[in-house]
C-alpha positions in Angstrom: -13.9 -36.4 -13.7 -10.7 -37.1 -11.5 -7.1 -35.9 -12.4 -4.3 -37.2 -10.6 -1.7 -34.8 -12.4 0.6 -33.6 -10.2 1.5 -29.1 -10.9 3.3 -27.1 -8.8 1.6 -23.8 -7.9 3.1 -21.5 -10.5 2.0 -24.1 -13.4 -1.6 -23.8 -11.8 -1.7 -20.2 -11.6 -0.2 -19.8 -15.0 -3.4 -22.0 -16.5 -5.9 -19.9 -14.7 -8.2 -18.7 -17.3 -8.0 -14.9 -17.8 -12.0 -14.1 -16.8 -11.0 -15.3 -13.4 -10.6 -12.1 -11.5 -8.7 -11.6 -8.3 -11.7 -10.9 -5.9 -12.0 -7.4 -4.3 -14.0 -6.8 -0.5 -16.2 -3.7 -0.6 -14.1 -2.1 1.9 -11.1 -2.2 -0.3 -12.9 0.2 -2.6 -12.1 4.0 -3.5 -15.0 6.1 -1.6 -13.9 8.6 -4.3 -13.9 6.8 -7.2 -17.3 5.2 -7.1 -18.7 8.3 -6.0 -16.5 10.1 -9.1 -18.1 7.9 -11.1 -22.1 8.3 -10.1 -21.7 11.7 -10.1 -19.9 12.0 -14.4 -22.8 9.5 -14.9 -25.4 11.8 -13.5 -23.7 14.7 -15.4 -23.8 13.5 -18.6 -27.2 12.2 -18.7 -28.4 16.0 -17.0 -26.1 17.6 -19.9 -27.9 15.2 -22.6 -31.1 16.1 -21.0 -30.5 19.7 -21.0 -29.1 19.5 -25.2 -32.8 18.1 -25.7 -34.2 21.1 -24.6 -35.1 19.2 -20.9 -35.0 21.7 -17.9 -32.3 21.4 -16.1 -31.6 22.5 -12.5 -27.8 25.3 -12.6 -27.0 24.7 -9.1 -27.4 20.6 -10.0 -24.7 21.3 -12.9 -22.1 22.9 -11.3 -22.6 20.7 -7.8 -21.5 17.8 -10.2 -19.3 19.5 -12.3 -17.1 19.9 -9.4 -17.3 16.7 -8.2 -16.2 15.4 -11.6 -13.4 17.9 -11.6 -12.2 16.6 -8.3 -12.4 12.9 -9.1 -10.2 13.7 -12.3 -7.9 15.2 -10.1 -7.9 12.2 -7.8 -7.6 9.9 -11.1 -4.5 11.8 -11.9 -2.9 11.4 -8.8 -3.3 8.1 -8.6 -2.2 7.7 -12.2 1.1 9.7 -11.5 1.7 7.8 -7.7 1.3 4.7 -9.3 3.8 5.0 -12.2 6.7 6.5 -9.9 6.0 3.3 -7.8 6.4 1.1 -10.4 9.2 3.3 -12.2 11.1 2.9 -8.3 10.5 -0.9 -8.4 11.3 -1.9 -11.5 14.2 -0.3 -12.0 16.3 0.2 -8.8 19.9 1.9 -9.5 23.0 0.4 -7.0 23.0 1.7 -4.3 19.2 2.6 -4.1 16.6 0.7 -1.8 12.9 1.0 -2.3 11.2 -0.1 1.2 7.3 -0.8 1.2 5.8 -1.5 4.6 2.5 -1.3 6.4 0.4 -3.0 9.7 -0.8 -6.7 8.5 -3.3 -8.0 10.5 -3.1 -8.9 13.7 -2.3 -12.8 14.0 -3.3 -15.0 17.6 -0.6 -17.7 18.7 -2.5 -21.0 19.5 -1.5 -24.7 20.7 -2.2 -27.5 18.1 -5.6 -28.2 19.3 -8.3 -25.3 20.2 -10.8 -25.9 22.5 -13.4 -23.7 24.8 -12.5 -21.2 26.1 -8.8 -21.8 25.2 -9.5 -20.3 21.6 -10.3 -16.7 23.7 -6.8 -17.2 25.7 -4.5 -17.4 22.6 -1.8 -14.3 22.3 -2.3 -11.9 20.0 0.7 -10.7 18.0 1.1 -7.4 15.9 3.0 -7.9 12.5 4.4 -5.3 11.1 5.3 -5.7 6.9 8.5 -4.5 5.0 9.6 -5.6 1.5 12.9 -4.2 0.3 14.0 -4.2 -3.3 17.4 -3.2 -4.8 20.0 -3.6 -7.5 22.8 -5.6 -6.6 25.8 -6.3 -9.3 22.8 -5.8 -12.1 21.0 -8.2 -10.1 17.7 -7.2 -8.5 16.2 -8.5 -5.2 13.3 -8.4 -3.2 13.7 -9.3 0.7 10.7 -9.6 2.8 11.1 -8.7 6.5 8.4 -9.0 9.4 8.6 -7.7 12.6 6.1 -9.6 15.5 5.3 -7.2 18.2 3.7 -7.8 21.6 2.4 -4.5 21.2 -1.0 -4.5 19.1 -1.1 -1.1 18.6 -1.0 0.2 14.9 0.7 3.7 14.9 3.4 5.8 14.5 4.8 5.1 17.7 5.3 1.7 16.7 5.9 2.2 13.0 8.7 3.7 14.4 10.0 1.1 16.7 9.7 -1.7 14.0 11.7 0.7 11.6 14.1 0.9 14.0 14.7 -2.8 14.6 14.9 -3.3 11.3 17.5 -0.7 10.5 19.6 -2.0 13.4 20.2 -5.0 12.2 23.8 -6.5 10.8 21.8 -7.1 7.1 20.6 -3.8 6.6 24.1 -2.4 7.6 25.9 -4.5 5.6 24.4 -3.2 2.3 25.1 0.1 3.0 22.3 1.9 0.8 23.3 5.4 -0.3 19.8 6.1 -0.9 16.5 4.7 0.9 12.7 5.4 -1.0 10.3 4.3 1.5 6.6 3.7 0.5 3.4 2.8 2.7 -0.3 4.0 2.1 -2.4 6.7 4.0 -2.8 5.1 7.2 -3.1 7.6 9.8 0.2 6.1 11.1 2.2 7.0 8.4 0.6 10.3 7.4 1.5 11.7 11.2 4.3 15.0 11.8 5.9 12.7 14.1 6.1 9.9 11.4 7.2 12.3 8.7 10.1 13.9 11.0 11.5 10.8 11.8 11.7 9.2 7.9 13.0 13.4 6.9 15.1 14.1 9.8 15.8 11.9 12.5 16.2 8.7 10.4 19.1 10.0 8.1 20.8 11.6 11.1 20.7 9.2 13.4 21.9 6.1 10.7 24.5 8.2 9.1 24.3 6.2 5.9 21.7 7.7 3.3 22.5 10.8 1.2 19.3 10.9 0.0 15.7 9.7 1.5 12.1 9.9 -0.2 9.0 9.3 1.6 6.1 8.4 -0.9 2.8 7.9 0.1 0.4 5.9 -2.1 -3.3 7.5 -3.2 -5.7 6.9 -0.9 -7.6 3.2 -1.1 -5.3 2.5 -4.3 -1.9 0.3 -2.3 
């Protein structure tokens, strides 16, 4: 059957039925929460095998009671990063600016048509994410920024650079955020000294405008 109704995106997505689920790649899965959860499988059935009478090896039993333990811990910080992120987004005070940014994939600049060998001689590009939300007049807004880079690499030393050109620029200025909560996940980029002294120390000093800055990091696997 044909249907020639015309819907705009947001009508079609609002009719998706709910058992459609938003598809996830294996490598976007928590290495600590599928092992959490093989390992409080395998405990209870060795504890339900042990309370009918079944042998049942000690050293077995406290090997995965401690991996339990630790993937409870890991479930709580994830619980607790991931309700101050929302409690930061949602509800922005004046003044306040919650910045979220990371590396998106690399992205190669091409002509119209592709041919041969011209598909290995395209530029690549670097783009590096930011999203900025705040409260302004009771109103709140979400601004997306990206920075292309010739320089591919994805590290601190040009996390830093981006931040910079961002930061320097007449809109960022013009708003003149008292406070500035920044949040990106555990890439190695972002969990550096270097990174960390510049959001801490060099940021604030060198802008002159925050009187307060947070640097959050999201748990590991869960952004």
């Amino acid at each position: 059957t044909e249907y020639n109704a015309k819907l705009s995106t947001t009508t079609f997505r609002r009719h998706i039925p709910a058992y459609f689920i938003k598809p996830t790649k294996k490598t976007d899965y928590c290495d600590h929460c599928h092992r959490g959860q093989e390992q409080e499988r395998a405990l209870n059935k060795l504890l339900e095998q042990k309370h009918q009478g079944s042998d049942a090896s000690q050293d077995a039993l406290e090997a995965l009671t401690r991996g339990v333990e630790m993937y409870k811990i890991h479930k709580s910080f994830v619980a607790t990063q991931k309700a101050a992120h929302e409690q930061d987004i949602n509800y922005p005070l004046d003044g306040e600016c919650v910045l979220i940014i990371d590396f998106k994939e690399n992205v190669r600049l091409e002509g119209n048509v592709v041919v041969s060998q011209s598909f290995y001689d395209g530029c690549m590009r670097s783009v590096f994410g930011a999203l900025f939300i705040f409260t302004k007049s009771g109103q709140r807004h979400e601004v997306h920024v990206n920075v292309v880079s010739e320089c591919l690499n994805h590290d601190f030393v040009a996390a830093i650079d981006c931040l910079d050109t961002i930061f320097d620029s007449a809109w960022f200025r013009y708003h003149k955020f008292h406070t500035l909560k920044l949040w990106t996940d555990c890439g190695g980029s972002f969990r550096s000294y270097s990174f960390a002294n510049y959001v801490l120390n060099e940021l604030p000093q060198g802008l002159k405008l925050f009187y307060k800055m947070e640097g959050n990091l999201f748990a590991e696997k869960h952004s």
